[in-house]
C-alpha positions as a Markdown table, in Angstrom:
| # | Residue | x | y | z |
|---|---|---|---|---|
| 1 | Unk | 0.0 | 0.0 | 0.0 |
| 2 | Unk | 1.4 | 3.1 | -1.1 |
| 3 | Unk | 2.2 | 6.4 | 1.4 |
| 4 | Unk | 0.2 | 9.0 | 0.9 |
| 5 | Unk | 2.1 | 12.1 | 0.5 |
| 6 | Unk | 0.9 | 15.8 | 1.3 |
| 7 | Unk | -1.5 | 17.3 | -1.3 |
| 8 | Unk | -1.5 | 14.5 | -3.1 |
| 9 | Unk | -5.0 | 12.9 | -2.6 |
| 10 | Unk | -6.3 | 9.8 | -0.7 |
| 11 | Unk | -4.0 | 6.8 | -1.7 |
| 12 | Unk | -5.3 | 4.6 | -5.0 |
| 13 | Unk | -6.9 | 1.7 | -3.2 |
| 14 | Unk | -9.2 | 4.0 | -1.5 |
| 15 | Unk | -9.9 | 6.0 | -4.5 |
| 16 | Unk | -10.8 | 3.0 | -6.2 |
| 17 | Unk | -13.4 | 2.0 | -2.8 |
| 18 | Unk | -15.1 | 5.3 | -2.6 |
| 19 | Unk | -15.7 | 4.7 | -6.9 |
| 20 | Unk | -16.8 | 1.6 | -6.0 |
| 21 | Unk | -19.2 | 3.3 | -3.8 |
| 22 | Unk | -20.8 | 5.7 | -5.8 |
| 23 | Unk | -23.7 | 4.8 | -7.7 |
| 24 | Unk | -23.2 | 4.5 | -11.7 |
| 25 | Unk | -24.0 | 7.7 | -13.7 |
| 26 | Unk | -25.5 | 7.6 | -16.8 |
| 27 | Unk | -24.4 | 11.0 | -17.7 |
| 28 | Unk | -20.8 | 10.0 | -17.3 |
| 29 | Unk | -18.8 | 9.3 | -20.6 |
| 30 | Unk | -15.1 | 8.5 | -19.4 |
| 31 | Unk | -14.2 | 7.0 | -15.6 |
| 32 | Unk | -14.2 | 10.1 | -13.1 |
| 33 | Unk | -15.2 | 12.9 | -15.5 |
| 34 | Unk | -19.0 | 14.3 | -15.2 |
| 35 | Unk | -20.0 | 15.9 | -18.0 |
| 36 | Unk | -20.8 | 19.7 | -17.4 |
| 37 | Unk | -24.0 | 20.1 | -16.2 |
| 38 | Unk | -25.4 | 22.0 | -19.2 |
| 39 | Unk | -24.5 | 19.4 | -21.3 |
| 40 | Unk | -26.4 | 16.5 | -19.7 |
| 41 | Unk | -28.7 | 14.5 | -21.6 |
| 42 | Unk | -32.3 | 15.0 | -20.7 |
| 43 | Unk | -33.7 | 12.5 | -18.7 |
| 44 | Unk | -37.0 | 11.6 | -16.8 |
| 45 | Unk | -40.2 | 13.8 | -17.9 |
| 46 | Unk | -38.2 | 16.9 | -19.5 |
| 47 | Unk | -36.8 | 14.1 | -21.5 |
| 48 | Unk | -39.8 | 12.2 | -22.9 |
| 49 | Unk | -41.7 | 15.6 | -23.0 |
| 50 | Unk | -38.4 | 16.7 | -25.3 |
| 51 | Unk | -38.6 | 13.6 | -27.5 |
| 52 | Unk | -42.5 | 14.1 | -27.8 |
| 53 | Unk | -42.5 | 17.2 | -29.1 |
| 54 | Unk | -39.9 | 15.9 | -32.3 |
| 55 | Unk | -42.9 | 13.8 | -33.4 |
| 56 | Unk | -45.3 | 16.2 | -35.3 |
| 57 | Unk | -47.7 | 14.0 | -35.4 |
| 58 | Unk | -47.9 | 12.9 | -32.2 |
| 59 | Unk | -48.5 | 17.2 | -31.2 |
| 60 | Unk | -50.8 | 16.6 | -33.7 |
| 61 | Unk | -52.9 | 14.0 | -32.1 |
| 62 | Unk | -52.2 | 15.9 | -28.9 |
| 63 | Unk | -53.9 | 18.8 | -29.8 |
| 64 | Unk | -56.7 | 17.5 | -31.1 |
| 65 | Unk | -57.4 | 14.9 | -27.9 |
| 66 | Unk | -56.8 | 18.3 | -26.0 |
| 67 | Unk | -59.3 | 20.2 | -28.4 |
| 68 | Unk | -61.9 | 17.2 | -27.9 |
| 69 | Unk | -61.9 | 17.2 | -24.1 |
| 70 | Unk | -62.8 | 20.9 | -23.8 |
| 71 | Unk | -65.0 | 20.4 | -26.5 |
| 72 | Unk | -67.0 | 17.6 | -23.9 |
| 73 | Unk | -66.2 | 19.3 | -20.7 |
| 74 | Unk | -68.3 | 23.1 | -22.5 |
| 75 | Unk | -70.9 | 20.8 | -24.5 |
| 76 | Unk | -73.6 | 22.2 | -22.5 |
| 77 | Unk | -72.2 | 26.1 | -23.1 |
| 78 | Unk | -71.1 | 25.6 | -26.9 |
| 79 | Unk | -74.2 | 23.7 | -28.3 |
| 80 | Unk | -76.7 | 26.6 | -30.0 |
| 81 | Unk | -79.8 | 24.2 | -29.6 |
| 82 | Unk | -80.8 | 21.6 | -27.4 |
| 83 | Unk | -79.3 | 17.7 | -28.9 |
| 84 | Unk | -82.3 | 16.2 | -27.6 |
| 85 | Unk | -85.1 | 19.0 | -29.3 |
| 86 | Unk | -86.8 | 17.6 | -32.4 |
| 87 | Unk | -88.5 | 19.6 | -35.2 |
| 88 | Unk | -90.5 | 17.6 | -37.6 |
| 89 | Unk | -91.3 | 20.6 | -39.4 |
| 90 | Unk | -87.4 | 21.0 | -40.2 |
| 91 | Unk | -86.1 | 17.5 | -41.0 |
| 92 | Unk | -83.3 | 16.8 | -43.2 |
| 93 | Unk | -82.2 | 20.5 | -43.6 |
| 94 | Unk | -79.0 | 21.6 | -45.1 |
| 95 | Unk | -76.2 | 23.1 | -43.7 |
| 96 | Unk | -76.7 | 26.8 | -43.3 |
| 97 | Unk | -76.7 | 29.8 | -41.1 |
| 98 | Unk | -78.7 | 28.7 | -37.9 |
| 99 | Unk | -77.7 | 24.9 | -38.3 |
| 100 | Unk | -74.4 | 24.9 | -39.4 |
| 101 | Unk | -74.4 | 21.1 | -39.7 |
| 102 | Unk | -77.7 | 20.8 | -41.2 |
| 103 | Unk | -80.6 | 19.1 | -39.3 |
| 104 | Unk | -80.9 | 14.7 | -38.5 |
| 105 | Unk | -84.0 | 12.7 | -39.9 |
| 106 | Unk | -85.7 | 13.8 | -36.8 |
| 107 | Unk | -85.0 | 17.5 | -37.3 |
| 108 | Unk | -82.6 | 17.8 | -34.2 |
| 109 | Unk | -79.4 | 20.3 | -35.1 |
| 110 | Unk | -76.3 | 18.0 | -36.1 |
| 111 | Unk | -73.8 | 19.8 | -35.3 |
| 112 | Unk | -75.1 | 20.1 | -31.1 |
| 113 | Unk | -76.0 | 15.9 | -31.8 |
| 114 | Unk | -71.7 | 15.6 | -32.7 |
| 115 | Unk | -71.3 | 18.0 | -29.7 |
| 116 | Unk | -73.1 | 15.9 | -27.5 |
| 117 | Unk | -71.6 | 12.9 | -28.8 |
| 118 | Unk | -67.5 | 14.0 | -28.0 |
| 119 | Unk | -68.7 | 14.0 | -25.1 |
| 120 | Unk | -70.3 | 10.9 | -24.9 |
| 121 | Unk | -67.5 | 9.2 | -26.5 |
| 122 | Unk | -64.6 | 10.8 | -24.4 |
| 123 | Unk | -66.8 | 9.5 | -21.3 |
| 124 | Unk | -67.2 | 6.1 | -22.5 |
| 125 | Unk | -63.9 | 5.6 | -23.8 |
| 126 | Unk | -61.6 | 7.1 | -20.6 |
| 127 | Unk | -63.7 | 5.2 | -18.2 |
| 128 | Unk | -63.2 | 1.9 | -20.1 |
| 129 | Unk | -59.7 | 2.5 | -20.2 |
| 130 | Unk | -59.2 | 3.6 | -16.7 |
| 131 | Unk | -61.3 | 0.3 | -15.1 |
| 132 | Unk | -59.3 | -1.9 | -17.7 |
| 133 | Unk | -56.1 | -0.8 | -16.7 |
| 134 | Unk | -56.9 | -1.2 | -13.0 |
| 135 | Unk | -58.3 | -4.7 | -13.8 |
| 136 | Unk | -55.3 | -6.0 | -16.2 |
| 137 | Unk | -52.6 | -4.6 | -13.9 |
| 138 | Unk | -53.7 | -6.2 | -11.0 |
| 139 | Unk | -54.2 | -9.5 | -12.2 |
| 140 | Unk | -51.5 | -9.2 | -15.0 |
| 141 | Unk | -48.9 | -8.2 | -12.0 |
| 142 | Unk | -50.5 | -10.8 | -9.8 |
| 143 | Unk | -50.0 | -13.5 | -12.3 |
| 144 | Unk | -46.5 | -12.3 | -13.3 |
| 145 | Unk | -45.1 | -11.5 | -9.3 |
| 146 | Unk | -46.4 | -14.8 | -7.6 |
| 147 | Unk | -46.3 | -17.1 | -10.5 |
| 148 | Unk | -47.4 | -20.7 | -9.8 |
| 149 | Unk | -50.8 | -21.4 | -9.6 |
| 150 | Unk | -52.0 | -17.9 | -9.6 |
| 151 | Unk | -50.3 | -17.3 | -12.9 |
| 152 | Unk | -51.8 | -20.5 | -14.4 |
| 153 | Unk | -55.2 | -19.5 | -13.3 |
| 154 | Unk | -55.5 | -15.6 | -14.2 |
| 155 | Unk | -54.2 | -17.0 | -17.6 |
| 156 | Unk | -57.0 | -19.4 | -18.2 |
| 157 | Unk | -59.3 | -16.7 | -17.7 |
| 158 | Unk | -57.4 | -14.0 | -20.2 |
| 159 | Unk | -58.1 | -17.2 | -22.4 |
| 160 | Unk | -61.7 | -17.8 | -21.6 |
| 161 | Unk | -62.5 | -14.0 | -22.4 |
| 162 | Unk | -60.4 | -13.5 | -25.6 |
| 163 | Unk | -62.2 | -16.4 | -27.0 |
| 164 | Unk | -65.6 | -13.9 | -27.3 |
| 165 | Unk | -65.4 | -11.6 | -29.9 |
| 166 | Unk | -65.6 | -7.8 | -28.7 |
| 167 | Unk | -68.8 | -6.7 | -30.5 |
| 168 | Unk | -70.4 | -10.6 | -29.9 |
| 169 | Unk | -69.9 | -10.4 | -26.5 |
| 170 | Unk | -70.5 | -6.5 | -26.0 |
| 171 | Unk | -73.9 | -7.5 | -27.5 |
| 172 | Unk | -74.9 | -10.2 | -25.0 |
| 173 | Unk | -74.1 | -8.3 | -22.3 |
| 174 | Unk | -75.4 | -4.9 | -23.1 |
| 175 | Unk | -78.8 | -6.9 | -24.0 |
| 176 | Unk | -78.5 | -8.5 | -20.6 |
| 177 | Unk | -77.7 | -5.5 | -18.5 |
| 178 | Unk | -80.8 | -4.3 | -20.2 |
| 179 | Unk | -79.0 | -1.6 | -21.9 |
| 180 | Unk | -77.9 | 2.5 | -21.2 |
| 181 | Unk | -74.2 | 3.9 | -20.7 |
| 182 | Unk | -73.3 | 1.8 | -17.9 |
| 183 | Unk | -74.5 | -1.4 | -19.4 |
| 184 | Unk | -72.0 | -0.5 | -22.2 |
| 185 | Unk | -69.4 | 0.7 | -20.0 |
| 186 | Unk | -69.6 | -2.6 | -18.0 |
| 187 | Unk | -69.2 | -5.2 | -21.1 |
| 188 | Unk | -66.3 | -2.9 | -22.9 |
| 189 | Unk | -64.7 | -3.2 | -19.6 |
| 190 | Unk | -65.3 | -7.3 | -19.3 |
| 191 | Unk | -64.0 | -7.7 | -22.4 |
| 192 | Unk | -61.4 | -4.8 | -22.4 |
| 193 | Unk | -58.2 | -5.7 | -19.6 |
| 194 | Unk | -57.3 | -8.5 | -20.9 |
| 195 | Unk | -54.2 | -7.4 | -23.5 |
| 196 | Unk | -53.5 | -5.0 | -20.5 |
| 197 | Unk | -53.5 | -7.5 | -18.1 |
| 198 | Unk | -51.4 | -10.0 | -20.8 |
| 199 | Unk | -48.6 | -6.8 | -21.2 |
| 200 | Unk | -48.4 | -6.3 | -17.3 |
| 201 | Unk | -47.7 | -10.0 | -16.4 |
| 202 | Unk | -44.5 | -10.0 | -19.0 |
| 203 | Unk | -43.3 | -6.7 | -17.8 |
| 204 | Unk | -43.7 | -8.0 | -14.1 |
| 205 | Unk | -42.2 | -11.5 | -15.2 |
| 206 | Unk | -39.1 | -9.4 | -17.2 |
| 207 | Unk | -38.6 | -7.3 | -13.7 |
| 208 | Unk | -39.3 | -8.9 | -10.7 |
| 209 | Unk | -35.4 | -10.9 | -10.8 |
| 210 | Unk | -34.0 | -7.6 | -11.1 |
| 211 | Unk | -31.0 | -6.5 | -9.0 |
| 212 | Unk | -32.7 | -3.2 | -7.4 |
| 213 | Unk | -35.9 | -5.8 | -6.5 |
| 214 | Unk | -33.5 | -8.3 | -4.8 |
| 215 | Unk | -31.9 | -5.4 | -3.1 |
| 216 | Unk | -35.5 | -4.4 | -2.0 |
| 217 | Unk | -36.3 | -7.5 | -0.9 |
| 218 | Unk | -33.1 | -7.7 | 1.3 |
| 219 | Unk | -33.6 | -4.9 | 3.1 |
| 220 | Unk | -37.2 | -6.2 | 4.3 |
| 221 | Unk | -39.6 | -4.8 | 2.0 |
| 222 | Unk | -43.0 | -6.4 | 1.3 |
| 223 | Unk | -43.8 | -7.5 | -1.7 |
| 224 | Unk | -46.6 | -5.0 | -1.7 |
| 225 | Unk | -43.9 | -2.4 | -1.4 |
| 226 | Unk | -42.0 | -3.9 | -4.0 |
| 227 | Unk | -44.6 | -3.9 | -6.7 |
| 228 | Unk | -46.3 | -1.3 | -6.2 |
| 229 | Unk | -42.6 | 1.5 | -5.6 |
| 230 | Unk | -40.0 | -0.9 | -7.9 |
| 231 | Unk | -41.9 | -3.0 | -10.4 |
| 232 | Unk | -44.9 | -1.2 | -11.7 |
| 233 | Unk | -43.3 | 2.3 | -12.4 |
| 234 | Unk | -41.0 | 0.8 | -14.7 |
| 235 | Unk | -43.3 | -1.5 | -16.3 |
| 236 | Unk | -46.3 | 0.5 | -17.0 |
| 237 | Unk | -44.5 | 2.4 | -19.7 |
| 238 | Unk | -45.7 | 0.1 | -22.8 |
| 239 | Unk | -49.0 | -0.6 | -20.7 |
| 240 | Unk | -49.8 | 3.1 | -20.8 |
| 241 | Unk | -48.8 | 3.1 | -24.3 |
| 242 | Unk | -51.6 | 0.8 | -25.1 |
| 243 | Unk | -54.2 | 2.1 | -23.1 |
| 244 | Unk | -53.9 | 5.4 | -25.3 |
| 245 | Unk | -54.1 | 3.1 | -28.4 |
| 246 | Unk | -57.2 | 1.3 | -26.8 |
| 247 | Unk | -59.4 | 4.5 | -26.6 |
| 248 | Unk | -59.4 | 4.6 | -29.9 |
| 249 | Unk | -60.5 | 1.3 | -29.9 |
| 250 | Unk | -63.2 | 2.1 | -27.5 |
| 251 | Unk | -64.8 | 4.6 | -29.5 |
| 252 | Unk | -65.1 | 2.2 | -32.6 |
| 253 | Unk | -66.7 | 0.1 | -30.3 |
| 254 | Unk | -69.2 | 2.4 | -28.8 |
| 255 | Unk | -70.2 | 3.5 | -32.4 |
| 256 | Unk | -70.6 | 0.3 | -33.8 |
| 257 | Unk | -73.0 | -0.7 | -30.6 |
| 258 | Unk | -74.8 | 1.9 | -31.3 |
| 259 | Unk | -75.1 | 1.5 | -35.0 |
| 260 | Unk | -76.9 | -1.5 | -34.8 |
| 261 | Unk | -79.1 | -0.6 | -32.0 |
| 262 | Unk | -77.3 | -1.6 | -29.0 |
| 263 | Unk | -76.0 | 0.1 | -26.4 |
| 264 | Unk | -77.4 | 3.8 | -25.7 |
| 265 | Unk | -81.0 | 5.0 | -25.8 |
| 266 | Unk | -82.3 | 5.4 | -29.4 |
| 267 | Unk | -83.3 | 9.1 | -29.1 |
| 268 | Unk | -79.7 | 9.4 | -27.4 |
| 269 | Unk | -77.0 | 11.5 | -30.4 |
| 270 | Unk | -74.4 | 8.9 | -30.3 |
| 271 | Unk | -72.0 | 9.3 | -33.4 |
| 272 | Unk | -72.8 | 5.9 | -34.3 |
| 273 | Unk | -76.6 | 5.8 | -33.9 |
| 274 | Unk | -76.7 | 9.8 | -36.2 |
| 275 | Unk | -74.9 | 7.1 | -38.9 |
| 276 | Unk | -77.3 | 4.6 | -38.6 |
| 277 | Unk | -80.0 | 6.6 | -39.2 |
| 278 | Unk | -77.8 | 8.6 | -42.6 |
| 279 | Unk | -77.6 | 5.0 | -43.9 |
| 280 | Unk | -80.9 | 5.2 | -46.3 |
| 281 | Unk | -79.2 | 8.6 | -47.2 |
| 282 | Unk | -76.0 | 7.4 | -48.5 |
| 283 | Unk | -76.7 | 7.5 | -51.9 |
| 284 | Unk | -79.2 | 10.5 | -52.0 |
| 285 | Unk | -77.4 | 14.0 | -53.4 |
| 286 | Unk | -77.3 | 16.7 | -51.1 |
| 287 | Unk | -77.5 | 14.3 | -47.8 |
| 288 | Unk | -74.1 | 13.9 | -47.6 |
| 289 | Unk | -73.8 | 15.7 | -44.5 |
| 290 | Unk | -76.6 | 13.6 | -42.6 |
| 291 | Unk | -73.4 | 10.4 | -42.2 |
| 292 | Unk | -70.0 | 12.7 | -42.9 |
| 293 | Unk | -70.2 | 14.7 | -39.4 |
| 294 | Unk | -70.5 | 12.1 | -37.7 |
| 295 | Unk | -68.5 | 9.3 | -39.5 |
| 296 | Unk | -65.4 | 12.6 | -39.8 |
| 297 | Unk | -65.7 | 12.5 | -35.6 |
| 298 | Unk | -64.5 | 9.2 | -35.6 |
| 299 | Unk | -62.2 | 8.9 | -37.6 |
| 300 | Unk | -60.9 | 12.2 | -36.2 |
| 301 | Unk | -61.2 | 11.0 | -32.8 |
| 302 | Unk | -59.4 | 7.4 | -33.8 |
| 303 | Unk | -56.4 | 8.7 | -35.1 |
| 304 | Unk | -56.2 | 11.9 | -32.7 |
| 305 | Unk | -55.8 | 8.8 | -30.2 |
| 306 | Unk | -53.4 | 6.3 | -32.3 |
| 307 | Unk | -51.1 | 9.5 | -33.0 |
| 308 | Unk | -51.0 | 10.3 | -29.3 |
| 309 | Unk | -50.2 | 6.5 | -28.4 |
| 310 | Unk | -47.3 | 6.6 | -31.1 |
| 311 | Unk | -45.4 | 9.3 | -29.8 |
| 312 | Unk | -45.3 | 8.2 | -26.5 |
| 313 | Unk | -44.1 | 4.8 | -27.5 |
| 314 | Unk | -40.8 | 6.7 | -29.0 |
| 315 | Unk | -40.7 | 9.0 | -26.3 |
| 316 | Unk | -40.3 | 6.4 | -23.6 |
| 317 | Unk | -38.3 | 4.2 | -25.7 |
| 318 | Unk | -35.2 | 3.4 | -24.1 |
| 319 | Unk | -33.2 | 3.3 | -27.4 |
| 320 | Unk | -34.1 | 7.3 | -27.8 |
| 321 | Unk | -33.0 | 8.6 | -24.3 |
| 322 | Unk | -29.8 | 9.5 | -25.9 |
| 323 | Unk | -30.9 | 11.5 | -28.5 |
C-alpha cells in the first residue's frame, strides 16, 4: 500500500473503494469525468416531454385529444340548440346559417348531436380505459409477481375471455344488463383488460429478478412495497402506451353498438346511432352531411388517439433517451 504524501490525494486503493461506492452515472462518458451540467442529456419527464414534441404527429394528435376534451367538458355552453329538441317541421335541412351542420332525420341540429356525442365518447372511452387498466394490472402483476398457480389460473381466464369476440360479446351483455351507458361501460370493460393485463404479467415477469428488487427485498420490504414502488413504475410504460391506443379502440366500439341498436337509448345523439340513421341517405345527393359529421368524428377522434399513443411509444423508448 502506497504512502500517501501531502497534497497528493487519498492513496489509489481508497480512491478506487469510494468509486466503487458511488452509484453509476449515466451521464458519465469516461471513468471520473461528469460531464458539465449544461451538457447533460435529458432524462426523466423533460426528456420524454423533449422527444415528444420531435414527433409532429404525435402534437398533432395531442392537440386534437386536447381540443376534444374541452369540447366535452363546455358541451352544454357551446351547443346553440338543445341535442335532444326535435323539429319535424325542419327535418333533413342543409347546412346553413342557424344549423351549421344541417338538421338529422328527426330534425334535431347535427352539429349540437356531434357536440353531445364528444362528449359521450370521451366519457365512454376514458372510463373503459381507466377500469381496464386497473383490472389488467392487478391481475396481470398478480399472475407475473407470484407465478405458480396464480399465474396458471388468471391466464385461463385471459383465455376464456379473448375467445368472445368484442362486438359478440358487448352485445350479449349490453342486452343482458338491459341496456344504457353503464351497461356499455360494463361489457367494454369485461372484455377490455385483458391485452392490458397480458402486457403487465410480461413486464412483471421481465422485472421482478432484477438487482434493485432483490436489493428491496433484502432490506425487508413487502412484496406489496415492492410492486407497487419498484416493479410497476418501470413496467407501466408500454401498458400506458396501449391504453392510449385502446381508446381509440373504445370509440369504434361504442359507435358500432350503437349503430346496430345496442347500447345507448335510441333518441340518445351517439356518433354511431346519427350514422345509422344517414344510412338510407347514403346515396341520396345533397344528404351527404346527414353520415360525414359524424362518421369525420370518428375517424378524427381514432387517429387523434393512435397518433397520441405513437409518440409516446418513441418518447419512452429506451433506445431514444440518448438523442
Amino acid at each position: 500500500m502506497s504512502t500517501p504524501t501531502p497534497d497528493a490525494g487519498p492513496p489509489l486503493e481508497d480512491a478506487d473503494t469510494a468509486g466503487a461506492l458511488l452509484l453509476p452515472d449515466p451521464d458519465v462518458t469516461t471513468p471520473g469525468v461528469a460531464v458539465p451540467t449544461g451538457r447533460r442529456r435529458p432524462g426523466g419527464f423533460r426528456g420524454v416531454a423533449r422527444r415528444y414534441r420531435r414527433n409532429a404527429l404525435a402534437m398533432v394528435g395531442l392537440v386534437v385529444v386536447a381540443a376534444l376534451v374541452v369540447v366535452a367538458v363546455l358541451e352544454p355552453w357551446i351547443t346553440p340548440y338543445d341535442p335532444f329538441e326535435q323539429n319535424l317541421f325542419n327535418t333533413l335541412a342543409p347546412p346553413s346559417a342557424d344549423h351549421w351542420f344541417g338538421t338529422d332525420v328527426l330534425g334535431r341540429d347535427l352539429y349540437s348531436g356531434i357536440v353531445h356525442g364528444t362528449r359521450l365518447a370521451m366519457i365512454v372511452s376514458l372510463l373503459t380505459v381507466f377500469f381496464s387498466l386497473l383490472i389488467g394490472v392487478a391481475l396481470g402483476a398478480l399472475a407475473g409477481f407470484r407465478g405458480g398457480w396464480w399465474d396458471a389460473l388468471i391466464g385461463r381466464v385471459i383465455d376464456v375471455f379473448l375467445a368472445f369476440p368484442l362486438l359478440v360479446g358487448a352485445i350479449l351483455v349490453v342486452r343482458a344488463a338491459g341496456g344504457g351507458l353503464v351497461a356499455v361501460i360494463a361489457a367494454l370493460v369485461a372484455l377490455g383488460w385483458m391485452t392490458t393485463a397480458r402486457l403487465a404479467r410480461g413486464q412483471v415477469l421481465a422485472l421482478r429478478e432484477a438487482e434493485y428488487v432483490e436489493a428491496a427485498r433484502s432490506i425487508g420490504a413487502g412484496n406489496g412495497r415492492i410492486v407497487l414502488r419498484h416493479i410497476l413504475p418501470n413496467a407501466i410504460a408500454p401498458v400506458l402506451v396501449y391504453a392510449f391506443t385502446n381508446i381509440g379502440v373504445v370509440v369504434v366500439a361504442l359507435a358500432s353498438l350503437s349503430y346496430l341498436g345496442v347500447g345507448v337509448p335510441a333518441d340518445v345523439p351517439e356518433w354511431g346511432r346519427l350514422v345509422s340513421q344517414a344510412t338510407p341517405f347514403l346515396r341520396v345527393p345533397g344528404k351527404e352531411h346527414l353520415w360525414l359529421a359524424p362518421s369525420l368524428a370518428i375517424v378524427l377522434t381514432t387517429l387523434a388517439f393512435a397518433f397520441v399513443a405513437d409518440g409516446l411509444r418513441d418518447a419512452l423508448d429506451p433506445r431514444l433517451r440518448g438523442m
